[in-house]
C-alpha positions as CSV (number, residue, x, y, z in Angstrom):
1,X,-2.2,-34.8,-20.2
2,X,-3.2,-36.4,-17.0
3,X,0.3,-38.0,-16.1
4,X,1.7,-34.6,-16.9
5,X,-0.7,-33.2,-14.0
6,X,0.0,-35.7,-11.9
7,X,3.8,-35.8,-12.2
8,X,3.6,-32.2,-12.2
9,X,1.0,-32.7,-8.9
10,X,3.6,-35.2,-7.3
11,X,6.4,-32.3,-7.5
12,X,4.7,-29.5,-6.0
13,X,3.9,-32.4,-3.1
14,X,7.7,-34.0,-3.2
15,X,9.1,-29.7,-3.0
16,X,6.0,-29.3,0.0
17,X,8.0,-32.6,1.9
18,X,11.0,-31.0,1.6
19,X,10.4,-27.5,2.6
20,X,9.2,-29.5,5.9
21,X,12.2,-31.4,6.3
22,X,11.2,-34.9,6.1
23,X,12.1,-36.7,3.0
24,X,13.9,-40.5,2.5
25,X,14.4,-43.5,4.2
26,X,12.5,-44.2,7.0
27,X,15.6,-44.4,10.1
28,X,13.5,-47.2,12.1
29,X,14.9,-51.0,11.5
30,X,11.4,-52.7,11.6
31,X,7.9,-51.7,11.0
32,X,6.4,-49.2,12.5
33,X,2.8,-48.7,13.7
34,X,0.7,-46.4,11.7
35,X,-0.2,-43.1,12.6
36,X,-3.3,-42.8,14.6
37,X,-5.8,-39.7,14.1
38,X,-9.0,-39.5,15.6
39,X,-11.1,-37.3,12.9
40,X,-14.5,-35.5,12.3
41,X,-16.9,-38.0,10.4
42,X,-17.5,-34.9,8.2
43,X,-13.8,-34.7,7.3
44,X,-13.2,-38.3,6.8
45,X,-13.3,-38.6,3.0
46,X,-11.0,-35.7,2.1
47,X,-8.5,-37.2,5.6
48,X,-8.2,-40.0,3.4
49,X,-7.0,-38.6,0.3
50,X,-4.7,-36.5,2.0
51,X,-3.4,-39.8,4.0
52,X,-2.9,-41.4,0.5
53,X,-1.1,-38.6,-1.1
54,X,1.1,-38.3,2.0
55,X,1.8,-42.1,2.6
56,X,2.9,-42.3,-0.8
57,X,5.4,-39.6,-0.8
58,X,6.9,-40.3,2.8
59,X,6.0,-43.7,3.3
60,X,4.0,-42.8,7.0
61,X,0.5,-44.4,6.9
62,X,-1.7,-42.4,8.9
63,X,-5.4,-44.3,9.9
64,X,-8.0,-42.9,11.0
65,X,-10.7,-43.5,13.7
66,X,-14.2,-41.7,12.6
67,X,-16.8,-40.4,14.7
68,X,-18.4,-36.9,16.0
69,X,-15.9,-34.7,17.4
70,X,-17.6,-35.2,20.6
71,X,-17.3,-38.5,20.9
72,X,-13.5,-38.6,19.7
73,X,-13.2,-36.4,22.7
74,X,-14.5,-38.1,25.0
75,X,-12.4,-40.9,23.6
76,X,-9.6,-38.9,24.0
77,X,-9.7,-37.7,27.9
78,X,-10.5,-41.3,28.8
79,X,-6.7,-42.1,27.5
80,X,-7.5,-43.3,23.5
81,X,-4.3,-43.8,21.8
82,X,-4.5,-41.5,19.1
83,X,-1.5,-39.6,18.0
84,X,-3.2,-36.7,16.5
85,X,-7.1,-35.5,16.6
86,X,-9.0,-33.8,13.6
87,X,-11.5,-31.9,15.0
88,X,-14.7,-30.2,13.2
89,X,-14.4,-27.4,16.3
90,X,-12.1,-25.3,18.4
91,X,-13.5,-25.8,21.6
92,X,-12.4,-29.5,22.1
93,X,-8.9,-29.0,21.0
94,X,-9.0,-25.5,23.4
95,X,-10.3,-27.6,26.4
96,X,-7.0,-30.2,25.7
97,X,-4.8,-27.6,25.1
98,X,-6.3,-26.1,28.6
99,X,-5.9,-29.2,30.1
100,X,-2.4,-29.9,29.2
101,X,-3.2,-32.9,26.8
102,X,-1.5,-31.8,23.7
103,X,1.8,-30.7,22.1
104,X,2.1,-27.3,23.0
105,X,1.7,-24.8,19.9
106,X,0.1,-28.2,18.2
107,X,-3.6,-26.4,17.8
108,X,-4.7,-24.7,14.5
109,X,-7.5,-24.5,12.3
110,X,-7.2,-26.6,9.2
111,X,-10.8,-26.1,7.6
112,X,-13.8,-24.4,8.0
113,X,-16.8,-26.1,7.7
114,X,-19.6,-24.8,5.1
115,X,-23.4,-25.9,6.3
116,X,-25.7,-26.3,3.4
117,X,-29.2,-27.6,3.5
118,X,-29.6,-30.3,1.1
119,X,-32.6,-32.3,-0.3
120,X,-32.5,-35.1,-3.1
121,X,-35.3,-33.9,-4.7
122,X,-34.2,-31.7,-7.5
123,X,-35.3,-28.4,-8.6
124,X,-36.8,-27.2,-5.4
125,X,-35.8,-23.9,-3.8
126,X,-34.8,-24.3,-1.0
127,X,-33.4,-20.8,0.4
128,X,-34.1,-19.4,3.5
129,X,-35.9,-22.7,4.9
130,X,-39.2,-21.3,4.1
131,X,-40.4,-23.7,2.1
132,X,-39.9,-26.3,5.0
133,X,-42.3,-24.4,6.6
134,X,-45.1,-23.2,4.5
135,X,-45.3,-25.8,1.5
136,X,-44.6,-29.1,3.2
137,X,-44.8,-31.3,6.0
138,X,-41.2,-32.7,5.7
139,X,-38.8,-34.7,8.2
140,X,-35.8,-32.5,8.7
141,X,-32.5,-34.3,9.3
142,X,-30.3,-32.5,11.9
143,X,-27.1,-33.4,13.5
144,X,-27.1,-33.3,17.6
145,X,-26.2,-30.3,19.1
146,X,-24.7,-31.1,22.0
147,X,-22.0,-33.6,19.8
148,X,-21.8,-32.2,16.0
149,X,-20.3,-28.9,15.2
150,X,-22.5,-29.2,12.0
151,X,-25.6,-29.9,14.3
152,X,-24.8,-26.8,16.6
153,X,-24.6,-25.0,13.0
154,X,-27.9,-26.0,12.0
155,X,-29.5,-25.2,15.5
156,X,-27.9,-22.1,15.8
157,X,-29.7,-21.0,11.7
158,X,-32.9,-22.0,13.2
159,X,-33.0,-20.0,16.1
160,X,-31.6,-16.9,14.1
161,X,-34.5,-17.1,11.6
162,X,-37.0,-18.0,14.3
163,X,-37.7,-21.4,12.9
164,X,-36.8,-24.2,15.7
165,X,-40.1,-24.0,16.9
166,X,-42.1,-24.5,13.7
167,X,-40.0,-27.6,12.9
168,X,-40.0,-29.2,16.3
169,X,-42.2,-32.1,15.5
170,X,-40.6,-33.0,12.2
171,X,-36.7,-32.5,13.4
172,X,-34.6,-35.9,12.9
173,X,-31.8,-36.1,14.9
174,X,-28.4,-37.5,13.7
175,X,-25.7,-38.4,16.2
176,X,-22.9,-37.0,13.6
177,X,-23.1,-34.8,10.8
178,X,-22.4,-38.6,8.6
179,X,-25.7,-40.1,10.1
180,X,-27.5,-37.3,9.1
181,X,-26.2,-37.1,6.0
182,X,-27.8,-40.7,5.5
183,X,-30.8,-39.8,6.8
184,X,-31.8,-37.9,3.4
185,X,-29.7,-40.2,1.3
186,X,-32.2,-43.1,2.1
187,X,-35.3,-40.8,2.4
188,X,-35.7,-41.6,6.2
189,X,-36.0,-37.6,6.1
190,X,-36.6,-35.3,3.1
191,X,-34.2,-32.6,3.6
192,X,-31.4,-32.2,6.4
193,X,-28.9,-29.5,7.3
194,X,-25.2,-31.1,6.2
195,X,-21.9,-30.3,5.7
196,X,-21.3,-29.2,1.9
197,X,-18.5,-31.5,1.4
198,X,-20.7,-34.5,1.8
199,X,-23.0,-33.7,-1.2
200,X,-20.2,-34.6,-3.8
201,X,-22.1,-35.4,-7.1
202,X,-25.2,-36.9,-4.9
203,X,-27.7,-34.5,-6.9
204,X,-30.4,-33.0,-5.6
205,X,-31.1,-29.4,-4.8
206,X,-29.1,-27.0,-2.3
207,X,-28.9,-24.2,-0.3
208,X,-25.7,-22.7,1.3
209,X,-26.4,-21.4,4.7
210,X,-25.3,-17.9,4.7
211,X,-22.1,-17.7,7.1
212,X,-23.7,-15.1,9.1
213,X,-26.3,-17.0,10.5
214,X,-24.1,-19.3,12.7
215,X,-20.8,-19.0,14.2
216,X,-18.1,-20.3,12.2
217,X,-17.2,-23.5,11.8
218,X,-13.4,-23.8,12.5
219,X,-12.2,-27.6,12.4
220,X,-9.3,-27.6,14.3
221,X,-6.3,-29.9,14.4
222,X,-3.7,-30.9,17.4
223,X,-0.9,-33.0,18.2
224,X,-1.7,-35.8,21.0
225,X,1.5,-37.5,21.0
226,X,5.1,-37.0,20.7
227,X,5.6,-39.0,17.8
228,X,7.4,-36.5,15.3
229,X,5.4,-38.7,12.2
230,X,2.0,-37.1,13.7
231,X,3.7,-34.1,13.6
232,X,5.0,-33.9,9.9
233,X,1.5,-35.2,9.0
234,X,-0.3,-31.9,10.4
235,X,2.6,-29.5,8.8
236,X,1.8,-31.2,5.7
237,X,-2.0,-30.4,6.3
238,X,-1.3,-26.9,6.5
239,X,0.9,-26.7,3.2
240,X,-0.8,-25.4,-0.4
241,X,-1.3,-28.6,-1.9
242,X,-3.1,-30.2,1.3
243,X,-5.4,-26.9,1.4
244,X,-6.0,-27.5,-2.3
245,X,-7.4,-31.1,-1.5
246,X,-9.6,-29.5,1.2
247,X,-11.2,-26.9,-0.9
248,X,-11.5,-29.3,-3.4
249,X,-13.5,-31.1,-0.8
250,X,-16.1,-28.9,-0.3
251,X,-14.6,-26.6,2.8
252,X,-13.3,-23.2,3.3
253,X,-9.5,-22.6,4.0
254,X,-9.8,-19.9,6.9
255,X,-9.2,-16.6,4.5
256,X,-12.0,-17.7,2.9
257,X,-15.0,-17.0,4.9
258,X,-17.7,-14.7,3.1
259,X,-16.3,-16.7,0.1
260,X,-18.5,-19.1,-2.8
């Protein structure tokens, strides 16, 4: 049954390459560099898998470069070589597209981000925050707002439920969204606001966020170079079987918003 799914998986994936007109034979007489992406450290794990799935199918590796989208964009104005950039916001690919450093008609949103606050410490309710508050005197692990979407997120839930100021003293600051994620995963803080697709099968008790409490998260993807490999690599992430891997990843697709 499984090699049926996959075979039938590879298909749907091998019709997907075709519909965007890159199939065969690579037309280059030596080696050729991989593809270089800078990408959100939140985005990294399910990057990879869709890096696999593509590299196997079209024979383009694609590598990435992890870090907070901040810092890949600073990267990126001071001349970085990447060839595409993965980012876990719009307004860093905007401010290139502004600023002329992209393909033009490159930009567009390839996830959205679902914040979740997350404690290893099962059965514990954790909605609303308020136990954070009024039942103990925990570390809370947040992501920085000035760099991390996710840590803008967070900030942006506590000043909506009048919080930020009764945590003050026991915030933990993570420079991306990964570090913060590690901050609860080796008890250096007790709970921390993450994105869901880093919880995997970690255990633990959660709480989604409600969407309406911060602005969405819309990770958005451009083109930085003019090789055409970068560019089959992002119309691959916007086919079905790409989006399937990022849902199954823990993320919205953008339709999806008010969604589970």
């Amino acid at each position: 049954m499984l090699t049926l799914r996959r075979r039938a998986r590879q298909s749907v994936i091998l019709g997907t390459l075709l519909g965007l007109g890159f199939w065969g034979s690579p037309t280059w007489s030596s080696e050729p560099p991989p593809v270089r992406a800078a990408v959100s450290s939140n985005f990294v794990m399910a990057f990879r898998e869709l890096a696999l799935v593509f590299r196997d199918l079209s024979g383009i590796e694609v590598v990435d470069s992890a870090g907070s989208t901040g810092i890949l964009y600073a990267q990126i104005l001071s001349g970085a070589p990447f060839d595409i950039f993965l980012a876990a916001d719009a307004e860093r690919p905007e401010h290139l597209e502004s600023a002329g450093r992209i393909v033009a008609g490159s930009r567009f949103t390839y996830a959205e981000g679902v914040l979740v606050l997350w404690t290893r410490r099962p059965d514990v309710d954790l909605t609303g925050g308020e136990i954070l508050l009024v039942q103990t005197d925990w570390r809370v692990a947040v992501a920085n707002p000035r760099l991390a979407p996710y840590g803008r997120a967070a900030w942006e839930f506590l000043e909506a439920g009048g919080l930020h100021g009764a945590l003050s003293d026991r915030l933990v600051f993570g420079a991306n969204v990964i570090q913060t994620h590690q901050f609860v995963a080796t008890a250096n803080a007790e709970a921390g606001f993450v994105a869901r697709s880093l919880i995997g099968d970690r255990g633990g008790s959660i709480w989604v966020v409600p969407d309406d409490m911060y602005a969405p998260i819309s990770q958005q993807a451009v083109q930085l170079s003019a090789d055409d490999r970068g560019r089959t690599f992002l119309e691959f992430l916007r086919s079905d079987v790409a989006r399937d891997i990022i849902v199954q990843h823990g993320y919205r697709v953008p339709e999806q918003r008010g969604g589970p």
